[in-house]
C-alpha positions as CSV (number, residue, x, y, z in Angstrom):
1,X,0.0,0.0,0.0
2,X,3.1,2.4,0.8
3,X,4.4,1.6,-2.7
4,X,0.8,2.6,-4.2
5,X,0.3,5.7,-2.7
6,X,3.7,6.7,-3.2
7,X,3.0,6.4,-7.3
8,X,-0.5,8.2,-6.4
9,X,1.4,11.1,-5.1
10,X,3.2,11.6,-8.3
11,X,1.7,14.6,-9.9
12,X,-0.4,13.0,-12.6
13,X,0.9,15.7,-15.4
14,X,3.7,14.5,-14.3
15,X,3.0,11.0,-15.2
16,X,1.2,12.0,-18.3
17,X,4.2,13.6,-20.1
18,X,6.2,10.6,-19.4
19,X,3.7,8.4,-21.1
20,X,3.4,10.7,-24.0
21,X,7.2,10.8,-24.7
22,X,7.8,7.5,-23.7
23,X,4.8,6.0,-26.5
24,X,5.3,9.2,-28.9
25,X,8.9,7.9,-29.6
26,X,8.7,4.2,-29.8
27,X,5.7,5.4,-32.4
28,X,8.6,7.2,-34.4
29,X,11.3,4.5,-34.1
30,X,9.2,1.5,-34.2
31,X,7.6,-0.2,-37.3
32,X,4.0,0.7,-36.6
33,X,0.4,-0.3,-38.5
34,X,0.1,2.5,-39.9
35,X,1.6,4.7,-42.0
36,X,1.2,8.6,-41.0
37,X,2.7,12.0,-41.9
38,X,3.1,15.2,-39.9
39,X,3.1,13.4,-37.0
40,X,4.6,16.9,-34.8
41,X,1.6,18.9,-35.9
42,X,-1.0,16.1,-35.3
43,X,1.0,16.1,-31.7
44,X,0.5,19.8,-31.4
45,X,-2.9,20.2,-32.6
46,X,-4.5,17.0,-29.3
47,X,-2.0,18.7,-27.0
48,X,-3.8,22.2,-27.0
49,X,-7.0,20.0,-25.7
50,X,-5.2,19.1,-22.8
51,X,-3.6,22.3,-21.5
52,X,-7.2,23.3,-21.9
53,X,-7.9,20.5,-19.6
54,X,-5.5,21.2,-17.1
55,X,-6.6,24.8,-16.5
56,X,-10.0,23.6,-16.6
57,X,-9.3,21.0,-13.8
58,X,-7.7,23.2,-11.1
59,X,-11.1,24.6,-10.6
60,X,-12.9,21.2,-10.9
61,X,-11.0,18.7,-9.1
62,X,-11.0,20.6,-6.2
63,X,-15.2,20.1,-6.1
64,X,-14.8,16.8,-7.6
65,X,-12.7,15.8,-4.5
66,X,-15.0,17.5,-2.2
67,X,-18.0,16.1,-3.1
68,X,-16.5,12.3,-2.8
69,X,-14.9,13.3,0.7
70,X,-18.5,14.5,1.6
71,X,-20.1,11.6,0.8
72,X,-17.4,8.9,2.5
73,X,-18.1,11.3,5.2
74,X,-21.4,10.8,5.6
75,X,-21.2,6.7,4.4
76,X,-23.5,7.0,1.5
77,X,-22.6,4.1,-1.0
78,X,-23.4,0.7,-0.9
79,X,-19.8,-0.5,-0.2
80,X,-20.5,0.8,3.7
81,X,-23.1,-1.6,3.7
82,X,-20.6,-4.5,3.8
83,X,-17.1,-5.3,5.5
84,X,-13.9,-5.7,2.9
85,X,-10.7,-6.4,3.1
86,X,-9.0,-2.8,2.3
87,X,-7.1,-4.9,-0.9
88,X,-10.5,-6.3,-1.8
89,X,-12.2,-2.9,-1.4
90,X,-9.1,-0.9,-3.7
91,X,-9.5,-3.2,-6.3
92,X,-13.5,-3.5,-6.3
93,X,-13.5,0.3,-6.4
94,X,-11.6,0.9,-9.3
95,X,-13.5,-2.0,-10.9
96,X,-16.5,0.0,-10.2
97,X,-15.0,3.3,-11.4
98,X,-14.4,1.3,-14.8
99,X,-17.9,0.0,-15.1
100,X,-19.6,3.3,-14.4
101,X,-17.4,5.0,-17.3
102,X,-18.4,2.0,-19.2
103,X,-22.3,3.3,-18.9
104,X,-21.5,6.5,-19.8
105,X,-19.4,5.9,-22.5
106,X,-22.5,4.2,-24.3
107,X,-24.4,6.9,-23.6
108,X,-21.9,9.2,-25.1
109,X,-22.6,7.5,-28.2
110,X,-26.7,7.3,-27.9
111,X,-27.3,10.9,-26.4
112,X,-26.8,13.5,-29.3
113,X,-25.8,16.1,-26.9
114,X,-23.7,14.2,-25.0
115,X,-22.2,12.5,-29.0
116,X,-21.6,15.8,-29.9
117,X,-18.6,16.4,-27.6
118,X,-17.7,12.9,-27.7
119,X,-17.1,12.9,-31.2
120,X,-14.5,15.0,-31.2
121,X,-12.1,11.5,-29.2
122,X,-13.7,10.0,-32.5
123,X,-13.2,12.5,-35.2
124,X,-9.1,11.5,-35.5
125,X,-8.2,10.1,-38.9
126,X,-4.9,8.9,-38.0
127,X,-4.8,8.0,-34.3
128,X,-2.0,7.4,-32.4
129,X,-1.0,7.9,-28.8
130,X,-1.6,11.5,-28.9
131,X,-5.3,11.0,-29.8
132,X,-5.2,10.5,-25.7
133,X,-5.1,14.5,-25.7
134,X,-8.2,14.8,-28.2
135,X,-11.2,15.0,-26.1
136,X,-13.1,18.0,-25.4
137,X,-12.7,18.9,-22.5
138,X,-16.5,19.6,-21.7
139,X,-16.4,16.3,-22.1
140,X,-13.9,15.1,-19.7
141,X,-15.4,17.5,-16.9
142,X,-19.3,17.7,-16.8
143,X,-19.9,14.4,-18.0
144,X,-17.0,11.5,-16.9
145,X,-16.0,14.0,-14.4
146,X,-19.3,14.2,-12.9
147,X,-19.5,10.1,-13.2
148,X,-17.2,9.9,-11.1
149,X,-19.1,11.6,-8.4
150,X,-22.0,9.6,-9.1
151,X,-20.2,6.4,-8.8
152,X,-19.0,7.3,-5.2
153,X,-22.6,8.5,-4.3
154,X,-23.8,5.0,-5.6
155,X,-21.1,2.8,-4.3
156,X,-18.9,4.6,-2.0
157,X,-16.1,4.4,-3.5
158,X,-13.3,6.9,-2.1
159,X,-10.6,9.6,-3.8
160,X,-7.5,7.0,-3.3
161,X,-9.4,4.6,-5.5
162,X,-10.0,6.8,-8.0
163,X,-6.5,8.3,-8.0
164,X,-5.4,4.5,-8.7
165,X,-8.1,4.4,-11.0
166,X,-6.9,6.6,-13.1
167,X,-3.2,6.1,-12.7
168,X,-4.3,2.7,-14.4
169,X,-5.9,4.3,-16.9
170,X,-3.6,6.9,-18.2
171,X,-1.5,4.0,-19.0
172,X,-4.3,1.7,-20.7
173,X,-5.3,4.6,-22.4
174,X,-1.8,5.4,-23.9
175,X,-1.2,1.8,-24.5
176,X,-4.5,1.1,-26.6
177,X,-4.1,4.0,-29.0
178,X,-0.6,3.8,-29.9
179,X,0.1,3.3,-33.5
180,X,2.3,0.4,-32.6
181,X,2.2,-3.6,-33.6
182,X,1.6,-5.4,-30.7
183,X,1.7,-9.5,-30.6
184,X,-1.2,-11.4,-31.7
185,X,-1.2,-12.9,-29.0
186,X,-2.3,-10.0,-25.9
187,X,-5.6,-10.6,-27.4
188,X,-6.1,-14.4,-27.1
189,X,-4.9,-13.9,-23.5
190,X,-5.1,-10.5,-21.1
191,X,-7.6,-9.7,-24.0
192,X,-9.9,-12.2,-22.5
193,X,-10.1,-9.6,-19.3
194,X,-8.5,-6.4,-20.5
195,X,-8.9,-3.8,-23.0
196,X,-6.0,-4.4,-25.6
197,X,-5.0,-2.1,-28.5
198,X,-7.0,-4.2,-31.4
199,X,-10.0,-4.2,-29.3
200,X,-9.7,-0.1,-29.3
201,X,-9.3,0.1,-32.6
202,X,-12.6,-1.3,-33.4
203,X,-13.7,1.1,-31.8
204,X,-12.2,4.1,-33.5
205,X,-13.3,2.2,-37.0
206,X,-15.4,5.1,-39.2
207,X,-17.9,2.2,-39.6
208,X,-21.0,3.0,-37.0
209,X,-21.4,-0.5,-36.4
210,X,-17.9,-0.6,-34.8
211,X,-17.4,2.5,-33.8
212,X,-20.5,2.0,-31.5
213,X,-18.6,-1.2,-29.8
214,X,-15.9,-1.9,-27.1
215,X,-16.6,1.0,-24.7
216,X,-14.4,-0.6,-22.3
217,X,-11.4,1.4,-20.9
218,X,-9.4,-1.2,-18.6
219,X,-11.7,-4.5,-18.5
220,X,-13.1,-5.8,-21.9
221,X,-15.0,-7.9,-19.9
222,X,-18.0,-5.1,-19.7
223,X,-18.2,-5.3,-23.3
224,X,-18.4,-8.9,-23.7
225,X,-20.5,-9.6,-20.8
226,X,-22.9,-6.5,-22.0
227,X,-23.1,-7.5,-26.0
228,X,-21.0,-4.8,-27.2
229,X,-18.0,-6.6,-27.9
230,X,-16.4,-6.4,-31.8
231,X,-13.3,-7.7,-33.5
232,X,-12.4,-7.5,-37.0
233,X,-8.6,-7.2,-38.7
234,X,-6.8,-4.0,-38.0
235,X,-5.6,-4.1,-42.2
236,X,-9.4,-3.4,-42.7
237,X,-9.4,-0.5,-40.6
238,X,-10.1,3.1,-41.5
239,X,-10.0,5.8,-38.3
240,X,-12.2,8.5,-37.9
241,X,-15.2,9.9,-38.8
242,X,-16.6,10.3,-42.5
243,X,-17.7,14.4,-41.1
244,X,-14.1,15.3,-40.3
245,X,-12.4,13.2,-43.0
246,X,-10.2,16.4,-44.6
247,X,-6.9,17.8,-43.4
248,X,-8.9,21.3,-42.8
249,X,-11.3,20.1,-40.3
250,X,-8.3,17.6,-38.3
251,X,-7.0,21.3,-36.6
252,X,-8.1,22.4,-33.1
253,X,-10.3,25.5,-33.8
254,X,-12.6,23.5,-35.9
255,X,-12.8,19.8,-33.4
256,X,-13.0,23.2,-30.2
257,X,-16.1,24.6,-31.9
């Protein structure tokens, strides 16, 4: 537990540039599946998304963490209801965490309101481990933001969980968009449980049909136990959407607006 809150009191930024350089360079050394160009402006045109963020979030994650200590304070959540080990209870939480974005991810796709922000994650014709950056950050605050708060109302799950929560997924999420070859293999295996690059892919395919399929951030297991679970072979894959498939509409005034 010492080690674990240790890596939780690394600033995430912190943690997030690392990621980025670290996946960003194997991505320009490393034979990848696909083929791209002008990879530094792409890089520069998803990053502007997340300083946006990160101003954004001073104000917000002070509430957000406010809210969850409030309710932990006052034991709402059904997780008070029953004794766990603190191990079981961690891992349980984040579980949870994952299962509520899970919900609202679908709905992301099925509420036009909500699609309209969301498709901006989706709008990137050539994805790679910057497309991380590409969501707007409306997006990010008032709605998975605000999930977050709602899964500790329903299940009372704390801050630390979340914090490990999304140390975990900062590194799924860098993992499954970057335009790397990965081994066949990941998903006959820790595919069975986890998320692995192919399965996001599918999911960033222009095709509706796929593009509306494996929601899952960190456990595939969601999607397959829920019916939303696709595969089919990355060399048939096109990214994107067919609304912002020019170079003109790829910038970040025009995904912002």
């Amino acid at each position: 537990m010492d080690l674990i809150s240790k890596l939780l009191g690394i600033d995430p930024n912190y943690i997030v540039i690392g990621l980025i350089a670290f996946f960003f360079s194997l991505e320009q050394i490393m034979q990848s599946p696909f083929s791209f160009k002008k990879r530094i402006n792409h890089l520069f045109q998803n990053v502007l998304f997340q300083i946006i963020l990160v101003f954004l979030n001073i104000f917000f994650v002070t509430f957000q963490v406010f809210s969850i200590e409030w309710l932990n304070g006052n034991n709402i959540g059904l997780l008070y209801l029953i004794e766990l080990p603190v191990w079981v209870k961690l891992c349980v939480s984040v579980a949870l965490y994952d299962i509520t974005a899970y919900w609202i991810h679908r709905g992301t796709h099925k509420i036009p309101l909500l699609w309209r922000f969301h498709r901006v994650h989706h709008s990137d014709t050539t994805m790679d481990s910057s497309t991380v950056f590409r969501f707007h950050p409306i997006e990010l605050i008032l709605v998975f933001g605000v999930g977050n708060i709602i899964t500790a109302a329903l299940f009372g799950t704390d801050v630390f969980s979340m914090a490990l929560y999304y140390f975990i997924l900062y590194v799924f999420f860098f993992f499954e968009h970057a335009n790397l070859n990965y081994p066949k293999w990941l998903n006959s295996s820790l595919g069975l449980l986890f998320v692995m690059p192919d399965h996001h892919r599918v999911h960033h395919q222009q095709e509706q049909i796929y593009t509306d399929s494996n929601y899952a951030d960190i456990f595939i297991i969601w999607d397959r136990l829920f019916g939303t679970f696709k595969m089919m072979p990355v060399e048939d894959m096109k990214y994107g959407l067919a609304e912002f498939d020019t170079d003109e509409k790829q910038s970040f005034l025009p995904l912002f607006n």
